[in-house]
PyMOL commands that place a pseudoatom at each C-alpha (Angstrom):
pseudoatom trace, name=CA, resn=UNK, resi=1, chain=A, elem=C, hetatm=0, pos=[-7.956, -2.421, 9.151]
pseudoatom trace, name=CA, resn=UNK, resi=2, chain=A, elem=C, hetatm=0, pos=[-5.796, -4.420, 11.154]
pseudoatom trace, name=CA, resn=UNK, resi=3, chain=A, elem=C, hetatm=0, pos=[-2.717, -2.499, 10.161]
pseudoatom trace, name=CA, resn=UNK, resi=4, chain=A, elem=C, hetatm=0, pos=[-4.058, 1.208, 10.832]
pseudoatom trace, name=CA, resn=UNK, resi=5, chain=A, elem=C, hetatm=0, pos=[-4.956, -0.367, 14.159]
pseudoatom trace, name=CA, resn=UNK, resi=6, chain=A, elem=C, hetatm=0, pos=[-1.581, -1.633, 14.488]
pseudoatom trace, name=CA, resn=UNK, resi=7, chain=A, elem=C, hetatm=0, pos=[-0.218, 1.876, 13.256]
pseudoatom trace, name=CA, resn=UNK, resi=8, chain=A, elem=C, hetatm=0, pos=[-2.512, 3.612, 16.004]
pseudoatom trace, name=CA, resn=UNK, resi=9, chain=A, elem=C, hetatm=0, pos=[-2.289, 1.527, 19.270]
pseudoatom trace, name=CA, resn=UNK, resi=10, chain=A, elem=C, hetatm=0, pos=[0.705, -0.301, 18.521]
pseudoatom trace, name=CA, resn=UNK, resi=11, chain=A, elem=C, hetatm=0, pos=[-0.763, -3.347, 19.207]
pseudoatom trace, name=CA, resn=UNK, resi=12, chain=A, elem=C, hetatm=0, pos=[1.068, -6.553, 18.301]
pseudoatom trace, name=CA, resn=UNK, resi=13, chain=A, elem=C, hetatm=0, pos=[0.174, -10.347, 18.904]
pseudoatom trace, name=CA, resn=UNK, resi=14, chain=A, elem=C, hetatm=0, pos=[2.966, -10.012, 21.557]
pseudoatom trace, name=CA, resn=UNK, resi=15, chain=A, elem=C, hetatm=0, pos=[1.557, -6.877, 23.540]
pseudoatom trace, name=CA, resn=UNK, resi=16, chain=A, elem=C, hetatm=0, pos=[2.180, -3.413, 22.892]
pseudoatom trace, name=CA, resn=UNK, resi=17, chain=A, elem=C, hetatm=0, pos=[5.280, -2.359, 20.942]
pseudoatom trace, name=CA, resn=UNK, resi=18, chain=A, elem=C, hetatm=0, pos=[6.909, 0.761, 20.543]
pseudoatom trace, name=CA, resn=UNK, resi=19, chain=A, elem=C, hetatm=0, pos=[3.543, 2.755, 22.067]
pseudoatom trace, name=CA, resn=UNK, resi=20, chain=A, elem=C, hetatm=0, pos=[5.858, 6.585, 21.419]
pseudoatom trace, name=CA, resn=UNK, resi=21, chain=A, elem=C, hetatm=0, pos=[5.605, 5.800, 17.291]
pseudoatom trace, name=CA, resn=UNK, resi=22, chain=A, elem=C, hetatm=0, pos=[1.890, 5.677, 17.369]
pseudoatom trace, name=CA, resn=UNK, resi=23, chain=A, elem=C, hetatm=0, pos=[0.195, 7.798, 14.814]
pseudoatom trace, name=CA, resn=UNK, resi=24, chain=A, elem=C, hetatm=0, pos=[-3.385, 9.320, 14.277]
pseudoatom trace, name=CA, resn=UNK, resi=25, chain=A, elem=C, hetatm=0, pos=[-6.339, 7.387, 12.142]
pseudoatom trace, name=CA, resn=UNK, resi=26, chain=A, elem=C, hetatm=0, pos=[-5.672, 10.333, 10.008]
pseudoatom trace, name=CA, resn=UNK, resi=27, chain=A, elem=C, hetatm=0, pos=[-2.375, 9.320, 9.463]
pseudoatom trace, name=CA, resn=UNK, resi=28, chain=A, elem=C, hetatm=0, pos=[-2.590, 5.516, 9.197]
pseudoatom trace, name=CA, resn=UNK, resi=29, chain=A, elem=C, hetatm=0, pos=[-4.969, 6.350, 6.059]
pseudoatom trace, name=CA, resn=UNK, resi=30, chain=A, elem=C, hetatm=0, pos=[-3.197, 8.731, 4.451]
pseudoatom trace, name=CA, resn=UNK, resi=31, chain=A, elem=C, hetatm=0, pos=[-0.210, 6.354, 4.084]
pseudoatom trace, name=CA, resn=UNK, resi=32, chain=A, elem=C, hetatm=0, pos=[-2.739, 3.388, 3.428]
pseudoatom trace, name=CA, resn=UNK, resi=33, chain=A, elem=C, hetatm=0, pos=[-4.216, 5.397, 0.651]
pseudoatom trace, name=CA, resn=UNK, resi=34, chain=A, elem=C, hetatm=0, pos=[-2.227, 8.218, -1.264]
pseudoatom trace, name=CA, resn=UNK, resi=35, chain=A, elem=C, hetatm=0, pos=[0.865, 7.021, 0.549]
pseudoatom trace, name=CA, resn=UNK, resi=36, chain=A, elem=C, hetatm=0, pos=[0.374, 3.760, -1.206]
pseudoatom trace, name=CA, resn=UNK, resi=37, chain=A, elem=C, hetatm=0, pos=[0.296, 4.383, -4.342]
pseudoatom trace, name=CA, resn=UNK, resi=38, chain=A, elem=C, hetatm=0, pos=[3.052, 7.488, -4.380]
pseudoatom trace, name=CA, resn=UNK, resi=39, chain=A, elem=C, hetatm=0, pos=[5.236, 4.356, -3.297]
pseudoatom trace, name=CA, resn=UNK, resi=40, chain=A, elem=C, hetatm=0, pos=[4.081, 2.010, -6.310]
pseudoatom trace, name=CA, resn=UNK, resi=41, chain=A, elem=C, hetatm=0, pos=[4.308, 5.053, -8.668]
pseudoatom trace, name=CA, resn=UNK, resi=42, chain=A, elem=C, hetatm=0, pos=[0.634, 5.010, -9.109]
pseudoatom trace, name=CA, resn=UNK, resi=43, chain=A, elem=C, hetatm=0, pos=[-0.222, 8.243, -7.329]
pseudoatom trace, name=CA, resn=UNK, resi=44, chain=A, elem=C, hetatm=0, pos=[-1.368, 9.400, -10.969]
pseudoatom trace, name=CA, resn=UNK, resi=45, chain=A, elem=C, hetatm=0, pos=[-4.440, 7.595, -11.418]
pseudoatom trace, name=CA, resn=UNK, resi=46, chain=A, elem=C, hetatm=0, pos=[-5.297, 6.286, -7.671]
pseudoatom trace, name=CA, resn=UNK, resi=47, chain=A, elem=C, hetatm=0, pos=[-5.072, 7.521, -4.063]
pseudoatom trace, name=CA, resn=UNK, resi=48, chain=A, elem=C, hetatm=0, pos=[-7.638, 9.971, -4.118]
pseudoatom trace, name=CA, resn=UNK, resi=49, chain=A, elem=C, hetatm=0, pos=[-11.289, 9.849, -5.092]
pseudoatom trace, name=CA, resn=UNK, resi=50, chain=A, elem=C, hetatm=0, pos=[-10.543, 12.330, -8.388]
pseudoatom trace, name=CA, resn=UNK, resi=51, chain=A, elem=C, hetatm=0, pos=[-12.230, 12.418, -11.301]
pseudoatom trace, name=CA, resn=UNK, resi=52, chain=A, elem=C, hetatm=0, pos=[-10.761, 10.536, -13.629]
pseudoatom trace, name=CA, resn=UNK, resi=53, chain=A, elem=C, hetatm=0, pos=[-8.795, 8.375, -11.167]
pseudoatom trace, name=CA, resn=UNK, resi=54, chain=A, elem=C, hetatm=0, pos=[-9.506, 4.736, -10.724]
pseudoatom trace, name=CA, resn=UNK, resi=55, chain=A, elem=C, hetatm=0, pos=[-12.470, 4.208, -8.381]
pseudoatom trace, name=CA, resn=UNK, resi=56, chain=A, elem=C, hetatm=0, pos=[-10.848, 1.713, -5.771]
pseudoatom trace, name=CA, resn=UNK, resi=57, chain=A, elem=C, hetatm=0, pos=[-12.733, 2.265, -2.177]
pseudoatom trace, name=CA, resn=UNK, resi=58, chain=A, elem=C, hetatm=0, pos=[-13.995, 0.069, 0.347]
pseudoatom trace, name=CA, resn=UNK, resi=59, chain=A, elem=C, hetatm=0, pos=[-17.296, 0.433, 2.163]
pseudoatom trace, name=CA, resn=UNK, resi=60, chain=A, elem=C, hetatm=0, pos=[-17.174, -0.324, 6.113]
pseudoatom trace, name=CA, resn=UNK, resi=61, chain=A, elem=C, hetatm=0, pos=[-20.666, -1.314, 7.906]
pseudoatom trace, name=CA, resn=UNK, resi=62, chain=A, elem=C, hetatm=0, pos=[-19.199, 0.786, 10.627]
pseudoatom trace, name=CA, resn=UNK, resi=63, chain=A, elem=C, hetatm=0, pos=[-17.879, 4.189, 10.954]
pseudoatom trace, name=CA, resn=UNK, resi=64, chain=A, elem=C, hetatm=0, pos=[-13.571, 2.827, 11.158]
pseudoatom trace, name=CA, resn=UNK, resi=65, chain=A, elem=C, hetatm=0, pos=[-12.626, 6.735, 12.529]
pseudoatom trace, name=CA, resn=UNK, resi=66, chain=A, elem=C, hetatm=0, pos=[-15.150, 6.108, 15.270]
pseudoatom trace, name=CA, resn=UNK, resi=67, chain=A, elem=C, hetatm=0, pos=[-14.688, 2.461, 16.011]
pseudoatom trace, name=CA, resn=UNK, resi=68, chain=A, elem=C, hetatm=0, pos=[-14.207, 1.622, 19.931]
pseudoatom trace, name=CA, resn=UNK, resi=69, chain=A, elem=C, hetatm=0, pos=[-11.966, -0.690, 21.825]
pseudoatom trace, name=CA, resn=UNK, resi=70, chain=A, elem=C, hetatm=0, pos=[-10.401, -3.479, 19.592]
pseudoatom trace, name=CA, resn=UNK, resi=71, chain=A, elem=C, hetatm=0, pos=[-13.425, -2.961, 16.718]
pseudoatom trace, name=CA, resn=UNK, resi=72, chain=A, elem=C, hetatm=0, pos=[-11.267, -1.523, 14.581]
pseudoatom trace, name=CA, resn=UNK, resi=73, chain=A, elem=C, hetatm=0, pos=[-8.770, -4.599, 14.546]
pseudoatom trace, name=CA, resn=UNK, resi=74, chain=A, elem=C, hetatm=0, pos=[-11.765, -6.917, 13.238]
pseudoatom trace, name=CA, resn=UNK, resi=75, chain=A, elem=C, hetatm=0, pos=[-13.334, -4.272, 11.518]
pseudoatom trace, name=CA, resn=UNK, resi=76, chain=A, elem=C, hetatm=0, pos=[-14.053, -6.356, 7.558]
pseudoatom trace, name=CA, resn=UNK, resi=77, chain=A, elem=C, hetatm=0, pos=[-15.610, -4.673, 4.690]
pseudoatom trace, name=CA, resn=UNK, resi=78, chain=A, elem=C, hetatm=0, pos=[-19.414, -4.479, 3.887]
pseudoatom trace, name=CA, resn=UNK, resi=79, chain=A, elem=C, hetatm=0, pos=[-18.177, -3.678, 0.092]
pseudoatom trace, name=CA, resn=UNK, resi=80, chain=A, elem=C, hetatm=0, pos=[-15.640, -3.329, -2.016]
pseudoatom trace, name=CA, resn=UNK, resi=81, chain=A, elem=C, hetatm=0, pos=[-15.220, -1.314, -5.406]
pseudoatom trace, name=CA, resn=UNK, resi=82, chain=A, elem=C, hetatm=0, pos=[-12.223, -1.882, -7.710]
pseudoatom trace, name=CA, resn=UNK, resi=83, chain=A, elem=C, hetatm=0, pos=[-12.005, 0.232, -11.325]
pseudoatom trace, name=CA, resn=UNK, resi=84, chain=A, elem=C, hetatm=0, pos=[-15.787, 1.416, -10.272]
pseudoatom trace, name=CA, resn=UNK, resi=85, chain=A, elem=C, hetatm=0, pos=[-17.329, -2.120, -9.939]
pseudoatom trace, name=CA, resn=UNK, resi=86, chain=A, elem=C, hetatm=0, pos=[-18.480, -3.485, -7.072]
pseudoatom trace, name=CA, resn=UNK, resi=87, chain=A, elem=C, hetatm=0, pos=[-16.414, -6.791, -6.712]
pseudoatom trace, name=CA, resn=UNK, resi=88, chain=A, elem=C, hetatm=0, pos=[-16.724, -8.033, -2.912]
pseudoatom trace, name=CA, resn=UNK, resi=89, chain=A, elem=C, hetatm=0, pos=[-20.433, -7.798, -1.010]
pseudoatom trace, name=CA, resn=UNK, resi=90, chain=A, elem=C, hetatm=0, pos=[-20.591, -8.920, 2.578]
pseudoatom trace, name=CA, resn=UNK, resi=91, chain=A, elem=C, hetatm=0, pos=[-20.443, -12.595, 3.401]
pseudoatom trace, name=CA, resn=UNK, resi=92, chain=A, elem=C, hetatm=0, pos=[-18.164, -13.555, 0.447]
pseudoatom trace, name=CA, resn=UNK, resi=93, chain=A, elem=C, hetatm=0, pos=[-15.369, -13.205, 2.472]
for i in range(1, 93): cmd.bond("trace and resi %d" % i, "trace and resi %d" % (i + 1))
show_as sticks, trace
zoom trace
């Protein structure tokens, strides 16, 4: 999550940079998601939750559309599910 917070505050380790080419949440995960994988070619079988798509999705303990302040930045998963397993719980980070 740091990068969509990046992507929406513009937010570097040196201050804020380039604040006019921030973009929506919205935005920031589209390009994290479908946007991803139309890049590596993959758009076919992930990107979306489809049927019949691979099942890759992570599960936040918080809300990250509705995160306030600087949440979002440290924001780490509760769970994550590659190929429709669960492979990461939290703590085994």
């Amino acid at each position: 999550m740091r990068s969509v917070y990046g992507m929406t505050t513009r937010q570097t380790v040196i201050g804020v940079r380039g604040p006019e080419h921030a973009i929506t949440y919205d935005e920031a995960l589209t390009l994290h998601t479908t946007g991803a994988a139309r890049l590596t070619g993959e758009d076919q079988v992930r990107g979306t939750l489809t049927a019949g798509r691979l099942a890759d999705l992570t599960i936040w303990d918080q809300d990250p559309a509705h995160c306030p302040g600087d949440a979002l930045r440290d924001l780490h998963p509760a769970h994550t599910v590659v190929g429709g397993r669960l492979v990461t719980t939290t703590g085994t980070w």
